[in-house]
C-alpha positions in Angstrom: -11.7 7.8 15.1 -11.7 6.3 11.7 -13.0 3.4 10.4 -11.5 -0.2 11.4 -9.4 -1.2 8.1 -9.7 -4.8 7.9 -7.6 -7.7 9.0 -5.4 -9.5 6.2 -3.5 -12.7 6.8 0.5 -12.6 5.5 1.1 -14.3 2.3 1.5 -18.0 3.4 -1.7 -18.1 5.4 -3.8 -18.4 1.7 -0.9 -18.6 -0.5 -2.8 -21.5 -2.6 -5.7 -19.1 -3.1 -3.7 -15.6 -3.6 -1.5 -17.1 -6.2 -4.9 -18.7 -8.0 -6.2 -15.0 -7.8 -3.5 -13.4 -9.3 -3.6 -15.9 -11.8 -7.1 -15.2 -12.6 -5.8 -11.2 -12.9 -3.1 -12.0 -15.3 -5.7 -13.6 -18.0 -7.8 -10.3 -17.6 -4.1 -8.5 -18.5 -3.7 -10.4 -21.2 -6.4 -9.5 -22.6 -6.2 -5.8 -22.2 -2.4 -6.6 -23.9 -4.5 -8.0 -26.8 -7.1 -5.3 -27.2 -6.2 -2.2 -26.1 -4.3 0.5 -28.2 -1.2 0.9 -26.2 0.3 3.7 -24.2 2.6 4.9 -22.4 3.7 3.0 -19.4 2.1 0.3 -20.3 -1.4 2.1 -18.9 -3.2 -0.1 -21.3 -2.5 -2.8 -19.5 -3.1 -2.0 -16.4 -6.4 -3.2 -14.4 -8.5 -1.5 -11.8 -9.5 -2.4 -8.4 -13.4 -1.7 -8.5 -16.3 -2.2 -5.6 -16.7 -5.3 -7.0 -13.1 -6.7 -7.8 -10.9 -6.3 -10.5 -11.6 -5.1 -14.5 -10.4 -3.9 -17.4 -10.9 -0.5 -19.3 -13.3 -0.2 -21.6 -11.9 -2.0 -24.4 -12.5 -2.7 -28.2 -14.6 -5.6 -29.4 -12.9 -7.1 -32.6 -13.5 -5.6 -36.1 -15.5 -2.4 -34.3 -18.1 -4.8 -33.1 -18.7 -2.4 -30.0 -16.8 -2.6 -26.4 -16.4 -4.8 -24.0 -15.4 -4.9 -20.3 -13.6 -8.2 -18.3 -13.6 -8.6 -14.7 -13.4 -10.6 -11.8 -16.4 -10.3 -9.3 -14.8 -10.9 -6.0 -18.3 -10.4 -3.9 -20.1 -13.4 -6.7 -17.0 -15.3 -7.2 -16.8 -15.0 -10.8 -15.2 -13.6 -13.8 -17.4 -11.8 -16.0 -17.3 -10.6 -19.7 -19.8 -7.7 -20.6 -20.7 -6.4 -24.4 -21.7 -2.3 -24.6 -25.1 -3.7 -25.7 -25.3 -5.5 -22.4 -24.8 -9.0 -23.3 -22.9 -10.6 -20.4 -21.2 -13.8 -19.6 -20.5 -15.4 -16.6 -17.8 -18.1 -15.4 -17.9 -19.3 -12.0 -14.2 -19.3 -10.0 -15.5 -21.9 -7.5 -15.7 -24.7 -6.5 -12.0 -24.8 -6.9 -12.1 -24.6 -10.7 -8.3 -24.9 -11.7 -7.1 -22.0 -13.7 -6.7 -23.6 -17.1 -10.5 -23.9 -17.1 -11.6 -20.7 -16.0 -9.0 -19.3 -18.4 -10.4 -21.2 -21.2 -14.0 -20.8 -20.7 -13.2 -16.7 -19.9 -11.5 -16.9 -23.6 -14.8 -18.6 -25.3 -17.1 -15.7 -23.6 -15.1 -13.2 -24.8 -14.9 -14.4 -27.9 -18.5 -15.1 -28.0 -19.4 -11.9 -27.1 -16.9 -10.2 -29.6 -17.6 -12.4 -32.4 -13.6 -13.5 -33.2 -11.1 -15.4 -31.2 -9.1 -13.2 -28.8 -5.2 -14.7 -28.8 -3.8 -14.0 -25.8 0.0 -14.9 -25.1 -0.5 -17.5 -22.1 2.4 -17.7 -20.7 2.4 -15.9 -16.5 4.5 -13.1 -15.7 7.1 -12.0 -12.8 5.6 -15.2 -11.4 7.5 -18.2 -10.0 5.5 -21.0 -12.2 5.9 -21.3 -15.8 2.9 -23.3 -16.9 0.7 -21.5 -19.5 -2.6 -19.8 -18.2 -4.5 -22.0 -20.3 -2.9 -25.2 -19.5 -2.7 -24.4 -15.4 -4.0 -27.6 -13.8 -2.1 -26.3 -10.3 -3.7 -23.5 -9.4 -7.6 -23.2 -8.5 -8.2 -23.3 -4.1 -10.5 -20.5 -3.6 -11.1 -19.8 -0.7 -14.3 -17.5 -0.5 -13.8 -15.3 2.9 -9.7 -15.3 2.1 -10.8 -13.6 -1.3 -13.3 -11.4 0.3 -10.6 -10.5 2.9 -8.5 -9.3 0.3 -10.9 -7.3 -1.8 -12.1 -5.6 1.5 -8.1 -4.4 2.1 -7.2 -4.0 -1.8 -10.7 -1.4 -1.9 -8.9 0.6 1.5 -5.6 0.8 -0.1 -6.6 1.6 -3.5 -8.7 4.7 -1.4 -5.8 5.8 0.0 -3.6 5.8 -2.8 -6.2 7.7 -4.7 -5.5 10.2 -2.2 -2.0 10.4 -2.5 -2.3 11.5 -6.2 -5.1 13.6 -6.0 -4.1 17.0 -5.5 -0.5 16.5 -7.5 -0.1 18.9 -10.1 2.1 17.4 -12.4 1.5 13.7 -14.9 0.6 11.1 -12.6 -1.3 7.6 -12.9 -4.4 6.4 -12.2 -4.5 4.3 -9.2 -3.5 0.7 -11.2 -3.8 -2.9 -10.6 -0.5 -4.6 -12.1 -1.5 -8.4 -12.8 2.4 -8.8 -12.7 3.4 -8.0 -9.6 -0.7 -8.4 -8.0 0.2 -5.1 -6.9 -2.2 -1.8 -6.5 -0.2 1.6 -7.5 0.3 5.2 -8.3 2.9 6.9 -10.6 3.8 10.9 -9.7 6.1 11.6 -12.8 8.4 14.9 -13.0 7.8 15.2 -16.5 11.8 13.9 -17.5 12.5 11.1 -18.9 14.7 8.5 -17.3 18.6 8.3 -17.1 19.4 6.3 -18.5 16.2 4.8 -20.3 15.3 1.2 -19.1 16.1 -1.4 -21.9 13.9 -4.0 -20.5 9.9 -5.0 -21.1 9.5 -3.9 -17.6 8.0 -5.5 -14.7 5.0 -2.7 -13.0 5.3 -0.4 -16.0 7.3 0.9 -18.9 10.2 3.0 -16.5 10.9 4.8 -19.5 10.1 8.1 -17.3 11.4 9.7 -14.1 8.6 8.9 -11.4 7.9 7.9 -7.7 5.7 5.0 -7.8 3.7 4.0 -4.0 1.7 1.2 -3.8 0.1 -1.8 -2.0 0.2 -5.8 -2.0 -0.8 -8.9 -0.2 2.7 -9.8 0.3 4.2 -12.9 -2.2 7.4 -15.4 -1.6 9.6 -12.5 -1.0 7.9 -10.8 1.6 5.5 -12.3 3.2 3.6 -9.6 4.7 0.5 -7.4 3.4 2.7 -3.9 3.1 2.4 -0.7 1.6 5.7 0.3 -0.9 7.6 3.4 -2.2 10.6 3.5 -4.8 11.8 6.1 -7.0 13.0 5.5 -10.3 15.9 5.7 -11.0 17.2 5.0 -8.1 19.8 7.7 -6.8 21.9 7.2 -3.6 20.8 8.5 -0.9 17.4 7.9 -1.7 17.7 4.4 1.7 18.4 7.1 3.7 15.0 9.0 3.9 13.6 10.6 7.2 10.6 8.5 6.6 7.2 8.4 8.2 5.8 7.1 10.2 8.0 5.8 12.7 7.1 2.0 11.3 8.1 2.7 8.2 11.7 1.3 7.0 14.0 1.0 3.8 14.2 -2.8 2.6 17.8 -3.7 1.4 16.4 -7.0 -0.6 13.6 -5.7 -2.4 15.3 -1.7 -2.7 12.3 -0.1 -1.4 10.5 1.3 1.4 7.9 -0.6 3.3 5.1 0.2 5.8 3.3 -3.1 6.5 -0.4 -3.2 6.4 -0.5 -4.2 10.5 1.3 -1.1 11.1 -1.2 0.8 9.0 -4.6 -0.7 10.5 -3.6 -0.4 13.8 -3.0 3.6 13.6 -6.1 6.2 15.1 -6.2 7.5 11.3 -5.2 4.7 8.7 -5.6 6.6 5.8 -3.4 9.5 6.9 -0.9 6.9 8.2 0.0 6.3 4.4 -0.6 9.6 3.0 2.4 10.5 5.6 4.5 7.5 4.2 3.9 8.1 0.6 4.7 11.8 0.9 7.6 11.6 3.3 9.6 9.5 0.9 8.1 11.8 -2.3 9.5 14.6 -0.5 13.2 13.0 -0.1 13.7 12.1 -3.5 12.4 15.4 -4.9 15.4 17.1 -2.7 17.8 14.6 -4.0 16.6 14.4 -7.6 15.7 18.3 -7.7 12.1 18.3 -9.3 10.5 21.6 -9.7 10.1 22.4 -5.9 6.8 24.5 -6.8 5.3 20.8 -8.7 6.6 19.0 -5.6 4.9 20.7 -3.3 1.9 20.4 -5.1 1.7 16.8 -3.9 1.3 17.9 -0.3 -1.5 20.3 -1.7 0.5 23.4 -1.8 -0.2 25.7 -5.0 1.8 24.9 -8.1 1.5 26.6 -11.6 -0.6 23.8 -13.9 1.1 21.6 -15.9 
């Protein structure tokens, strides 16, 4: 039998503290916005989930002055600024600090460290507030076993959805965290672009490409429930009416997507395989409907396909 995955409250049972988290993420993004060459999909702005929380690439240090990591150590409780010559700084995230002040004093390492000023632009994304990072006097409960509670279900879905990708043969993402959305996901592109191209600065990525995106979050205000997720992009009809697995699974209406909530997934003999089902069920729908290269589709279930 496989490994308990742990237990995760829905959204409103640590709300105050998950929304300070994801607060704490979107400085780290901004920062990556600020520093890091960009790319397609917005891939240089995307974090990673790590054994120890969430981080940034490797990223430049101003003027060539060597590279420098930014992170959030969930199993400490603080966010952390390395140099490449292994000068490090350290903020603490409790007790309580509000978010303006870690914000702040994460900006003054980093420029420290650097050796220039990093401007950031502070204002939150795909978020409900509005107050600038810098000036967030709200938003700082954090609560230490709620955090760790978290990190121990965001490491198990970030596993699973490393999975997913791994044997596709075609371009796909790493396994990103999206400080937007606080969302953990993975990208399994068909190599055309989209029709027609989005026109917007885009919420989990650039959508500037045909892709299936599956992914993971703690739940928010819409949904309050830890879940697992699957959309295609664009959206084609047809695509709600998947014959998806496993039986828990289900197409949302509100949010356009389908859902397998993180209950559903825990409680299973085999977690793991409970989402690779999910993921691949709805990947195999919309490769019917949308008529990707059946040889590069099947390579997502592990079947050969020519390389790409």
């Amino acid at each position: 039998m496989a490994a308990t995955w742990p237990e995760l409250p829905s959204y409103n049972a640590w709300s105050d503290t998950c929304d300070t988290l994801h607060a704490h993420t979107q400085v780290l993004g901004k920062i990556a916005l600020a520093l890091a060459p960009p790319e397609p999909e917005l891939q240089h702005a995307a974090l990673r989930v790590t054994a120890r929380g969430w981080e940034t690439a490797l990223l430049p240090a101003a003027e060539g002055a060597g590279a420098l990591v930014a992170g959030l150590d969930l199993r400490r409780h603080e966010a952390v600024v390395e140099h490449g010559d292994g000068r490090t700084r350290y903020v603490p995230l409790t007790p309580d600090r509000p978010v303006a002040e870690v914000s702040r004093d994460l900006l003054a390492a980093l420029a420290d460290l650097s050796g220039a000023p990093v401007r950031i632009n502070p204002t939150p994304q795909e978020v409900p507030w509005t107050v600038p990072l810098d000036e967030d006097e709200e938003h700082g409960r954090y609560d230490e076993a709620a955090v760790a509670a978290y990190h121990a279900a965001a490491t198990r879905a970030a596993l699973a959805l490393a999975a997913l990708r791994a044997p596709y043969r075609g371009r796909s993402t790493p396994v990103n965290a999206w400080w937007g959305g606080f969302d953990l996901s993975v990208a399994l592109l068909s190599g055309r672009p989209a029709e027609p191209p989005a026109r917007d600065f885009i919420t989990r990525n650039a959508m500037d490409a045909e892709h299936i995106a599956v992914g993971w979050w703690p739940g928010d205000g819409r949904y309050q429930r830890p879940a697992f997720y699957a959309f295609a992009h664009p959206a084609v009809e047809g695509i709600e009416r998947a014959p998806v697995e496993p039986a828990a699974a289900r197409f949302d209406t509100a949010l356009g997507e389908y859902l397998l909530d993180w209950e559903d997934v825990r409680g299973a003999p085999d977690p793991q395989a409970e989402v690779l089902a999910f993921g691949r069920s709805v990947f195999r729908h919309y490769c019917g409907l949308c008529e990707w290269d059946p040889l590069l589709a099947g390579s997502a279930e592990g079947r050969p396909a020519p390389i790409v």
